[in-house]
SEBA-927828 format. One record per atom (N, C-alpha, C, CB): residue number from 1; x, y, z. Coordinates in Angstrom, 2 decimals, always signed. Atoms other than C-alpha are relative to their C-alpha. Glycine has a CB too. Example, Ala and Ser with C-alpha at 12.3 -4.5 7.8 and 13.67 -1.06 7.14 Angstrom:
# residues 2
+-----+---------+---------+---------+
!  nr !      px !      py !      pz !
+-----+---------+---------+---------+
!   1 !   +0.89 !   -1.19 !   +0.00 !
!   1 !  +12.30 !   -4.50 !   +7.80 !
!   1 !   +0.90 !   +1.20 !   +0.00 !
!   1 !   -0.99 !   +0.03 !   +1.25 !
!   2 !   -0.82 !   -1.19 !   -0.06 !
!   2 !  +13.67 !   -1.06 !   +7.14 !
!   2 !   -0.77 !   +1.09 !   +0.73 !
!   2 !   +0.41 !   +0.46 !   -1.42 !
+-----+---------+---------+---------+
//
This chain:
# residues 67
+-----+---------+---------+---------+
!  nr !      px !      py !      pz !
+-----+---------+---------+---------+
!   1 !   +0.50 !   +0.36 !   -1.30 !
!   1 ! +107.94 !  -98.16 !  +59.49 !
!   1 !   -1.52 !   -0.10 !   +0.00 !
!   1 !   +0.45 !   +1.01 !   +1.03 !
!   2 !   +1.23 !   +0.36 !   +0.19 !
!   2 ! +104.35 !  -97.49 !  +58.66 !
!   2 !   -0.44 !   -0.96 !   -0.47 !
!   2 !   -0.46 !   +0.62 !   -0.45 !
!   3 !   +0.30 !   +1.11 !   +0.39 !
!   3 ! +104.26 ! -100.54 !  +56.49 !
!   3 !   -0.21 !   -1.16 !   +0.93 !
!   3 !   +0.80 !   -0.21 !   -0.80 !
!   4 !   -0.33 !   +1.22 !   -1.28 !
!   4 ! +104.82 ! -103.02 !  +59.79 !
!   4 !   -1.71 !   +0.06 !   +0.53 !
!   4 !   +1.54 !   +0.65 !   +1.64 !
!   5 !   +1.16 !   -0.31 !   -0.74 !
!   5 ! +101.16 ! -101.37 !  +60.92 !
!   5 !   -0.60 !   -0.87 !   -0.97 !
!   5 !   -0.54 !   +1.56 !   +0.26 !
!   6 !   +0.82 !   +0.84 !   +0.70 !
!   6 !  +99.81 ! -103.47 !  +58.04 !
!   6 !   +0.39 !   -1.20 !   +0.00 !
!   6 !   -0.19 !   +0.33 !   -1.17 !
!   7 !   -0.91 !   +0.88 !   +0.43 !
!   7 ! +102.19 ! -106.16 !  +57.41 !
!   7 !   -0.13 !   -1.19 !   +1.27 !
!   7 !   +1.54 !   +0.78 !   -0.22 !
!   8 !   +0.15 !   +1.00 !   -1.60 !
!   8 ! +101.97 ! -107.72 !  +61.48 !
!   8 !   -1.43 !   -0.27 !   -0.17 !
!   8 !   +0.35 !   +0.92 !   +1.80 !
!   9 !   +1.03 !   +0.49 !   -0.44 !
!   9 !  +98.28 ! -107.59 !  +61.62 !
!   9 !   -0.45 !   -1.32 !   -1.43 !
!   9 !   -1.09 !   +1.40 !   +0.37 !
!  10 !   +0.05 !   +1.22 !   +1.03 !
!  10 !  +98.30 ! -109.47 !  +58.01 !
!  10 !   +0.50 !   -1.18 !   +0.29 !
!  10 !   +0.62 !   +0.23 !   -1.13 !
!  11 !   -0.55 !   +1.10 !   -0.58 !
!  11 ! +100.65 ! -111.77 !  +59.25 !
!  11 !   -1.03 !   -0.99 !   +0.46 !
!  11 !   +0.84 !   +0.41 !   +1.07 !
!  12 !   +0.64 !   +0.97 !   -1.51 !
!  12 !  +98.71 ! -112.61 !  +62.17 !
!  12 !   -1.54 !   -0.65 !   -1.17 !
!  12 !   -0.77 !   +1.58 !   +2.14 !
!  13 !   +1.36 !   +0.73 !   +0.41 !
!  13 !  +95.50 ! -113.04 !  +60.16 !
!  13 !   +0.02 !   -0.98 !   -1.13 !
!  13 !   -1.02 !   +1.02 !   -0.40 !
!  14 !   +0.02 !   +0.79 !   +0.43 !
!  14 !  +96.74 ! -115.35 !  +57.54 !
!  14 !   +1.08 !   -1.13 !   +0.82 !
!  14 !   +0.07 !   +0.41 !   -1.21 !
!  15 !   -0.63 !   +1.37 !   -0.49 !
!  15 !  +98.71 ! -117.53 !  +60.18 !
!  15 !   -1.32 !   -0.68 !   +0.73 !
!  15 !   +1.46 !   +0.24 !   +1.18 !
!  16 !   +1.24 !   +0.64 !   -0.65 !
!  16 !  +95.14 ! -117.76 !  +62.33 !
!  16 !   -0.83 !   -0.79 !   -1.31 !
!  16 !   -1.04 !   +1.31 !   +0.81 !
!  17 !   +0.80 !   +0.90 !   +0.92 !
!  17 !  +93.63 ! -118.97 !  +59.04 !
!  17 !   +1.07 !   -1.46 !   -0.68 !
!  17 !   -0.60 !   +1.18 !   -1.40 !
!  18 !   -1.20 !   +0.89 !   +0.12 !
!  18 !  +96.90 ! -121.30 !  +58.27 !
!  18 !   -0.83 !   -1.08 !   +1.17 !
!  18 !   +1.82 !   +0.85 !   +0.50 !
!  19 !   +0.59 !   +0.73 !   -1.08 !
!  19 !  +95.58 ! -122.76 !  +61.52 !
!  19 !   -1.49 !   -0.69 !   +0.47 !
!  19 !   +0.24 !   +0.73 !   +0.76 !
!  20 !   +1.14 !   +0.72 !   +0.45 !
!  20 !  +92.04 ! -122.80 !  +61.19 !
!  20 !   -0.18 !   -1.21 !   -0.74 !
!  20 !   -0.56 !   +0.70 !   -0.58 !
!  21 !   +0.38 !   +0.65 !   +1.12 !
!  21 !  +92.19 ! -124.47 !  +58.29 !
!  21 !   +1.03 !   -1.76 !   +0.10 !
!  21 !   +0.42 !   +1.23 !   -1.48 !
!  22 !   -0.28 !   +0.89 !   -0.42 !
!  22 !  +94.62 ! -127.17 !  +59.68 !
!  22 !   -1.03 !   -1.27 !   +1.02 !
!  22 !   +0.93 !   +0.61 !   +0.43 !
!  23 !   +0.60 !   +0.89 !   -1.19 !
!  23 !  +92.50 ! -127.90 !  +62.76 !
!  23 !   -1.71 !   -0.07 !   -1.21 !
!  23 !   -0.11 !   +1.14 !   +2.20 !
!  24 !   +1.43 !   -0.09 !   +0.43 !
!  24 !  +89.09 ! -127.84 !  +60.19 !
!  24 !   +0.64 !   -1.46 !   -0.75 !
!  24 !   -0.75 !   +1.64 !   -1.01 !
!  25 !   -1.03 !   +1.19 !   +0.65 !
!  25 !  +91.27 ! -130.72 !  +57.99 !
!  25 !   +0.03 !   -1.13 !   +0.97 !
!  25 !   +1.67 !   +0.53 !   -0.23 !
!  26 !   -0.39 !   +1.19 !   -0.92 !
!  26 !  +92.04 ! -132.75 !  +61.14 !
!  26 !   -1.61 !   -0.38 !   +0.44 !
!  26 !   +1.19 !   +0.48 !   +1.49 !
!  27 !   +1.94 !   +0.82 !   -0.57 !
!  27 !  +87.57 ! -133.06 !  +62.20 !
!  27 !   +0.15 !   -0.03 !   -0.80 !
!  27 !   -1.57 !   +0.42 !   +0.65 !
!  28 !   +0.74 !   +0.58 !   +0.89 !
!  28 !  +86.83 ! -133.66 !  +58.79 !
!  28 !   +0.89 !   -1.15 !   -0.59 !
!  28 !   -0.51 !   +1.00 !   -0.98 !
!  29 !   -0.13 !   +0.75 !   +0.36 !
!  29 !  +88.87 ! -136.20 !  +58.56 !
!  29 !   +1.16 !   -0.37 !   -1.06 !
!  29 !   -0.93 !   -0.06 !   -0.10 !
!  30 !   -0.91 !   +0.45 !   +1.13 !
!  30 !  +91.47 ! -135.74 !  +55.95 !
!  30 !   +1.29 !   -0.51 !   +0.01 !
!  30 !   +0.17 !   +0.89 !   -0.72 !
!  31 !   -1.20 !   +0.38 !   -0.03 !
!  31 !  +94.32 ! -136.74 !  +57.40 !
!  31 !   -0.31 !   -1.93 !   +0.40 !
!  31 !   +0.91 !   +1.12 !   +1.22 !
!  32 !   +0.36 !   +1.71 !   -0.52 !
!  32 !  +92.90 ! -140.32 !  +58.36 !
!  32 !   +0.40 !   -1.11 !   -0.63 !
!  32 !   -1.39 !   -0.35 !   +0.02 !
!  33 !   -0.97 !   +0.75 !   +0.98 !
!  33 !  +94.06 ! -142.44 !  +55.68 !
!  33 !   +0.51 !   +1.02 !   -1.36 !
!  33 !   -0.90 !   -1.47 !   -0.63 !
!  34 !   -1.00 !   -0.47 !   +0.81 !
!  34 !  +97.33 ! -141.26 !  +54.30 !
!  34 !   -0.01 !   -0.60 !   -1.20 !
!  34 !   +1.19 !   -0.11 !   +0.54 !
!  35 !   -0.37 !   +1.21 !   +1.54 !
!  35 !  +97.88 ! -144.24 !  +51.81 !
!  35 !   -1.01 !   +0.16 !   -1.09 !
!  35 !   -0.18 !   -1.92 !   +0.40 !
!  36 !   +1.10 !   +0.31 !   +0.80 !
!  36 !  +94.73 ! -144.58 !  +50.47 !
!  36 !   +0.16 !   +0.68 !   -1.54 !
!  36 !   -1.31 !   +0.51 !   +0.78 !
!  37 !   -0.10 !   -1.34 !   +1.43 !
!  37 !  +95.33 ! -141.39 !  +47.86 !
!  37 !   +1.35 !   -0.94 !   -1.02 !
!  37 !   +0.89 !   +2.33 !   +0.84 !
!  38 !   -1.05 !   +0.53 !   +0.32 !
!  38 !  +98.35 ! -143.89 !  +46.76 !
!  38 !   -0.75 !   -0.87 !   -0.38 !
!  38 !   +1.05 !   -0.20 !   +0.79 !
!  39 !   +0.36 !   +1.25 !   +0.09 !
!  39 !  +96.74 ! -146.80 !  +46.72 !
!  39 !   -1.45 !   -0.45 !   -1.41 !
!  39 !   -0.43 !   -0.24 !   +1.68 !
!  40 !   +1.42 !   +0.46 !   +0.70 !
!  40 !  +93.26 ! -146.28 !  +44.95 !
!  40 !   +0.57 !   -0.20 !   -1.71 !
!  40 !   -1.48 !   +1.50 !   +0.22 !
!  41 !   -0.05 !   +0.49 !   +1.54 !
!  41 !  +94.84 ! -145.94 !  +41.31 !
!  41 !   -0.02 !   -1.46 !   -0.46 !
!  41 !   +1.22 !   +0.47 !   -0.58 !
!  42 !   -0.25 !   +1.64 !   +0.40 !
!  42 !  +96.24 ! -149.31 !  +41.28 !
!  42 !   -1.12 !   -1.14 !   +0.27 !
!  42 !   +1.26 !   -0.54 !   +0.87 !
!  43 !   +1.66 !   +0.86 !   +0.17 !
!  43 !  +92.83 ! -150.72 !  +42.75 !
!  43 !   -1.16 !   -0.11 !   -1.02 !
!  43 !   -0.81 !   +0.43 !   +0.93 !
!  44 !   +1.08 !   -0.46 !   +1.69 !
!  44 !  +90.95 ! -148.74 !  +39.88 !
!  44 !   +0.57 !   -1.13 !   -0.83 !
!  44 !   +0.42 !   +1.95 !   -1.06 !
!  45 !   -0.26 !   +0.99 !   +0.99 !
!  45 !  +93.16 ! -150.82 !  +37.79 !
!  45 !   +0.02 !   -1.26 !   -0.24 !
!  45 !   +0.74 !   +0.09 !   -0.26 !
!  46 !   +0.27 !   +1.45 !   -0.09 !
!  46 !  +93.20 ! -154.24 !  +39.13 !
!  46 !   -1.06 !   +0.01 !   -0.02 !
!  46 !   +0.41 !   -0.77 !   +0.97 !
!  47 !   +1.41 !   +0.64 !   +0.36 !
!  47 !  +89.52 ! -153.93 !  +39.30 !
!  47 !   -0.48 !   +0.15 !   -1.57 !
!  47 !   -1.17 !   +0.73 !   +0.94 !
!  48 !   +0.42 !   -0.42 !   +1.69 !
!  48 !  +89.24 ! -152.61 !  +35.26 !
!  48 !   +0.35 !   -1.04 !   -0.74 !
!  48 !   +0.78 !   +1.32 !   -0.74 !
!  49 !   -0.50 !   +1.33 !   +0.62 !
!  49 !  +91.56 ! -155.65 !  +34.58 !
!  49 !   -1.09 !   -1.01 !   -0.23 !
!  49 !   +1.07 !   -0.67 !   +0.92 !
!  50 !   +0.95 !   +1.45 !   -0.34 !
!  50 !  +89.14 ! -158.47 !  +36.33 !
!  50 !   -0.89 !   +0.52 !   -0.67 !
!  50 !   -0.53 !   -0.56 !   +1.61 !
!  51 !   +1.12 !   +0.03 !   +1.03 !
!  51 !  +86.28 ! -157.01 !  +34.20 !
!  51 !   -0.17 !   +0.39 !   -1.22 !
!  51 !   -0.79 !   +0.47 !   +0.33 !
!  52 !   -0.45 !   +0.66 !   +1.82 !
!  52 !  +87.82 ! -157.33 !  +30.74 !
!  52 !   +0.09 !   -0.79 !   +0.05 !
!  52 !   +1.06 !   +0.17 !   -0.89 !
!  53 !   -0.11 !   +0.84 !   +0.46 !
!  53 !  +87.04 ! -160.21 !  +29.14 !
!  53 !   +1.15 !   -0.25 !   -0.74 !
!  53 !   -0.85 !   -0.09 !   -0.42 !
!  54 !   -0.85 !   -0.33 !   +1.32 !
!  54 !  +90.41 ! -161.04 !  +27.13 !
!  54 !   -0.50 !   -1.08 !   -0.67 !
!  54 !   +1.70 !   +0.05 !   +0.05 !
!  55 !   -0.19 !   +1.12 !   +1.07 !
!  55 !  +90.08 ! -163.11 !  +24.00 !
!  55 !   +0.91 !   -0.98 !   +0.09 !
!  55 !   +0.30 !   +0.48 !   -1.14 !
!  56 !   -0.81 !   +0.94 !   -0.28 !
!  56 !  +91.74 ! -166.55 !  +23.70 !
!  56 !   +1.03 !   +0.62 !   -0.86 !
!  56 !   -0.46 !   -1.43 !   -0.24 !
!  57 !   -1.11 !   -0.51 !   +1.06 !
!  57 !  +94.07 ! -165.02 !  +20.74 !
!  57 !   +0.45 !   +1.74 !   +0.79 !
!  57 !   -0.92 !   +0.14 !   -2.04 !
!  58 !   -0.02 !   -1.71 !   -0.63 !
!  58 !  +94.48 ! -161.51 !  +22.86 !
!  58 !   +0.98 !   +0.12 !   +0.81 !
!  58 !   -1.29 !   +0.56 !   +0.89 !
!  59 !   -0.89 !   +0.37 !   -1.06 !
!  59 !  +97.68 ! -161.28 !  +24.40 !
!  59 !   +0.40 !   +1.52 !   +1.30 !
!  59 !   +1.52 !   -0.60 !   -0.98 !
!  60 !   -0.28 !   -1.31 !   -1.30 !
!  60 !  +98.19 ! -159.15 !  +27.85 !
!  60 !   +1.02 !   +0.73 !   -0.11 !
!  60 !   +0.26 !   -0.46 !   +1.47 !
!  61 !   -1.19 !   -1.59 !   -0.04 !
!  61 !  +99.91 ! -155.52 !  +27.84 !
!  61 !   +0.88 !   -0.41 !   +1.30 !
!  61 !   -1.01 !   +2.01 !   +0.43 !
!  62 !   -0.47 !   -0.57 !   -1.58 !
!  62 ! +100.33 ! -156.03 !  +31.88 !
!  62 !   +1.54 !   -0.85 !   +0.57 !
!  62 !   -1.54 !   -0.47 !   +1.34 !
!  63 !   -1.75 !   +0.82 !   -0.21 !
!  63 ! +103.43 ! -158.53 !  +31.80 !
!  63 !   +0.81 !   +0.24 !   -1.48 !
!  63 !   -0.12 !   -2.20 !   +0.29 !
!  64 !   -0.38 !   +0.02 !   +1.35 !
!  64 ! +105.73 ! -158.41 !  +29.17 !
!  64 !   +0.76 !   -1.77 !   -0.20 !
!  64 !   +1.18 !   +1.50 !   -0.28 !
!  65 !   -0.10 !   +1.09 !   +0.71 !
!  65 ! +106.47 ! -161.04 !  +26.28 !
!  65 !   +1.36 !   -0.46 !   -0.15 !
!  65 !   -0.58 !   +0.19 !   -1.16 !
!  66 !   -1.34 !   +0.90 !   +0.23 !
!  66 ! +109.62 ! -163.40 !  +26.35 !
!  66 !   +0.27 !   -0.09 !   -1.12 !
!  66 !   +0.04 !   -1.32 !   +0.40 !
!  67 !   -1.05 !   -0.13 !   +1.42 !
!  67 ! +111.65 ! -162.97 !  +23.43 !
!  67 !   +0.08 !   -1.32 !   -0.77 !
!  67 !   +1.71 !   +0.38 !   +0.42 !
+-----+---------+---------+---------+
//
């Protein structure tokens, strides 16, 4: 029973920081674009593409070759 005297007020003080730390997330912004965290790899890569030069004899990884 003595354990509950610690255990509730812990509770409470990592659900108020659970919460803080939600509403500190929502002003700064992080929930604002969802996608983006999805999206940027494949932009990294289409833009790494367009600025390789390939060689005329150099054949592309990014499709594959007809048999």
């Amino acid at each position: 029973m003595i354990i509950l005297y610690l255990l509730v007020p812990l509770g409470l003080v990592l659900c108020g920081l659970a919460i803080w730390a939600f509403f500190w997330a929502v002003n700064t912004g992080q929930f604002e674009s969802l996608d983006a965290a999805a999206v940027s790899p494949l932009e990294e890569e289409a833009a790494i593409r367009s600025q390789v030069p390939s060689s005329p004899g150099a054949q592309s990884t990014a499709s594959p070759s007809s048999p």
